[in-house]
C-alpha positions in Angstrom: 5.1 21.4 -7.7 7.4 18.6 -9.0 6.8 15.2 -8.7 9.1 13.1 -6.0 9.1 9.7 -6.5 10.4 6.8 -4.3 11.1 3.2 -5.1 12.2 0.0 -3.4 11.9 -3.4 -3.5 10.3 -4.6 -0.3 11.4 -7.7 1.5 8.5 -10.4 0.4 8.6 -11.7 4.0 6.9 -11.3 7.7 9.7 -8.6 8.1 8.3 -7.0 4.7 5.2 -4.5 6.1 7.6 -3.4 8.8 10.6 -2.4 6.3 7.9 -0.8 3.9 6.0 1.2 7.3 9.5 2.6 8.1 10.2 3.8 4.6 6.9 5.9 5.0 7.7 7.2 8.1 10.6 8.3 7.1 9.8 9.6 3.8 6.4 11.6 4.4 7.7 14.1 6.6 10.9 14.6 4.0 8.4 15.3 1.7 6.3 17.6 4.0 3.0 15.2 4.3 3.5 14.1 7.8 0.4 14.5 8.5 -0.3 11.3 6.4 1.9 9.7 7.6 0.1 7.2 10.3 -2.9 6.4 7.3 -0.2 5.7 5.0 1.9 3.8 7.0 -1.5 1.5 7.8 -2.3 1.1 4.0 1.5 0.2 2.9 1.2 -2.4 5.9 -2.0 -3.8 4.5 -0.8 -3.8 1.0 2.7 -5.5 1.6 0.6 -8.3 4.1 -1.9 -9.1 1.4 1.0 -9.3 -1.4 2.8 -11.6 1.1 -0.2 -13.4 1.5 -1.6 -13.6 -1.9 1.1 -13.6 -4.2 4.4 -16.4 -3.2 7.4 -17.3 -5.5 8.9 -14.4 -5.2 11.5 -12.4 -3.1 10.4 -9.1 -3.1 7.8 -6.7 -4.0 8.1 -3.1 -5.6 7.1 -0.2 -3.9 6.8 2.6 -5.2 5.3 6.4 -3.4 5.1 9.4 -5.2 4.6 12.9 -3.9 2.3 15.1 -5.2 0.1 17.9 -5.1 -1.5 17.5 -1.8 -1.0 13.8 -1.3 0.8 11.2 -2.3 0.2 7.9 -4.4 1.6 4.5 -2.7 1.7 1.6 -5.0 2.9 -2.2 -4.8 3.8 -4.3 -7.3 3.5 -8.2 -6.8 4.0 -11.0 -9.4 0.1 -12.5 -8.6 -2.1 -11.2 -11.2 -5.5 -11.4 -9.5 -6.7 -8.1 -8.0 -7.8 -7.2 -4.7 -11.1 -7.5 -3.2 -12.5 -5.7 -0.8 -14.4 -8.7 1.2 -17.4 -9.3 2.6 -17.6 -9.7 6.6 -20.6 -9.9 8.6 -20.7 -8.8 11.9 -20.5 -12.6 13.4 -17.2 -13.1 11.5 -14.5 -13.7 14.4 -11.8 -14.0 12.0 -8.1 -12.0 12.7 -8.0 -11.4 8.4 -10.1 -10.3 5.8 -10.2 -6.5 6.3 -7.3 -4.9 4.9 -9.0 -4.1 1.6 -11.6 -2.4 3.3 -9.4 -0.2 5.7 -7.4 1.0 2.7 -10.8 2.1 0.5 -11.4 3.8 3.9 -8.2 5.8 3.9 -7.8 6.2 0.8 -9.4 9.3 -1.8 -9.2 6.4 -4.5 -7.6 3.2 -5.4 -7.1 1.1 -8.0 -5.2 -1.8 -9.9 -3.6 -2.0 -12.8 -1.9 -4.8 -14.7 2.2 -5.2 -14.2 4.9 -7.2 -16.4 2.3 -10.3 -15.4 1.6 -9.3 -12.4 -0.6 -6.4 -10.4 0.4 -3.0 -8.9 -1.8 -1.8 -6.3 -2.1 2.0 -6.6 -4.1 4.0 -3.6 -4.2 8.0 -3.1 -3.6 10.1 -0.2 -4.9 13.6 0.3 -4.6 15.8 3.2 -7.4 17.6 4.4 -7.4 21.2 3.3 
């Protein structure tokens, strides 16, 4: 199977997870996947938050999904060059944030990050079940 590839630039903004969660559900079942669509829609959330979050100055982040052979690849590209940590939470922490490394490693079959024109892109894969 070819490759389909996606790309956009993502609003770097509270209104930046929802724009990059309805480019997912609009794209996986295009590209036949819907049935990772929800996970995928949760992990492009998480990654466009933390990027918001963690990496200001800028006005918007790349996104980038990829179709292929049983899954797809969703990565983000932000200008902050210090990768992501998944961190550590006891079971006393109260805290609303924190945790949105740890869903994605959840979801995800691997993940990853890579260095990007002085910057980081996020990378995480998707596979359906067979």
């Amino acid at each position: 199977m070819a490759q389909w590839r996606a790309s956009i630039d993502v609003p770097a903004s509270v209104q930046g997870p929802m724009a990059a969660r309805r480019v997912v559900a609009a794209l996986l079942p295009a590209w036949e996947l819907p049935e990772l669509s929800d996970d995928a829609e949760l992990v492009v959330s998480e990654l466009v938050t933390n990027a918001y979050r963690h990496a200001p100055g800028t006005d918007s982040f790349e996104l980038e999904l990829v179709r292929r052979d049983g899954g797809v690849r969703i990565a983000l590209a932000d200008g902050n060059s210090v990768r992501p940590v998944i961190a550590e939470l006891s079971d006393q922490d109260t805290r609303p944030t924190g945790r949105g490394m740890a869903i994605v490693a959840a979801l995800a079959t691997r993940w990853g990050a890579e260095d990007h024109h002085g910057g980081k892109r996020v990378w995480v894969d998707l596979e359906r079940a067979d």
